[in-house]
N, C-alpha and C positions, 0 to 999 in steps of 0.2 A: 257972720264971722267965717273965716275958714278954719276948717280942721287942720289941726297935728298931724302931719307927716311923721310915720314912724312910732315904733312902739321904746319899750323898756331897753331892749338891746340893741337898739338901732345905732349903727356906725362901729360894731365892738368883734368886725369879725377878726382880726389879728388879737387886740386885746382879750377877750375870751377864750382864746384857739389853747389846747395843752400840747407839747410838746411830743413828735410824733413818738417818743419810747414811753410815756407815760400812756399811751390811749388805752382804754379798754375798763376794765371793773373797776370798779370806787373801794379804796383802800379804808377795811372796818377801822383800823387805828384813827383814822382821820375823824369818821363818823362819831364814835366813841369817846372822843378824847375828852378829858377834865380839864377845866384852866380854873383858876383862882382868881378872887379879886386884887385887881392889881397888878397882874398879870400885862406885860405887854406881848403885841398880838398884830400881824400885818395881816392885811387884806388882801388874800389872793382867791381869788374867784375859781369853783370847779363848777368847770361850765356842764356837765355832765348830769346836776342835780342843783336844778333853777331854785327850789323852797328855800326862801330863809336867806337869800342875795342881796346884796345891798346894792346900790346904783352904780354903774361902772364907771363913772365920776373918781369915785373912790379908791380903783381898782391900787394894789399898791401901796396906800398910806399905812401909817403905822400909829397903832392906838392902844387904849389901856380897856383893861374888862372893867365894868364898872358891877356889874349883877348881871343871876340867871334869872333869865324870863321863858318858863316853860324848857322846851326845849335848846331856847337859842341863848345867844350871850348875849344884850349893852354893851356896846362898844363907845368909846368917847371917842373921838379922834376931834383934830382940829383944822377946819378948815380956813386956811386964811388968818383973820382972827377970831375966828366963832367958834365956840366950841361944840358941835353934835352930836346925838348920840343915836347911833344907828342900831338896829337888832337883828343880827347876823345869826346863822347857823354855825357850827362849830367846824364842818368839812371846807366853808369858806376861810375857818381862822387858820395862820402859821405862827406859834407860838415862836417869840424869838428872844 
């Protein structure tokens, strides 16, 4: 067989990239933040802090908290017609 060309963030250099006025320290609000169940929540990726990333498939969609797990949230989103549930970090969520 041949091997996978490319890893986790392979093809995501624009989609990953943050805005050059944003570059620099990771904002503790973002890190800290509370969401509740129920809570709806968009996928935006801080490429600055890889733990706790969901697939950059994803990057953008908009989903619901379903529960905490340890540090991270259950996210539901749906793809297609399938419904997922991925476990995201809280610096990847934008509460909306």
């Amino acid at each position: 067989m041949v091997q996978r060309k490319g890893g986790f963030r392979r093809k995501t250099r624009n989609k990953l990239q943050k805005p050059i006025r944003n570059k620099g320290k990771l904002s503790h609000r973002s890190f800290l933040q509370k969401l509740e169940v129920g809570d709806k929540v968009q996928l935006t990726a801080e490429p600055a802090y890889q733990n706790g990333m969901y697939f950059p498939r994803y990057h953008g969609m908009v989903g619901v908290v379903k529960c905490k797990q340890g540090d991270c949230y259950n996210v539901s989103i749906k793809d297609h017609n399938k419904e997922k549930v991925l476990i995201v970090h809280p610096v990847h969520l934008k509460k909306v």
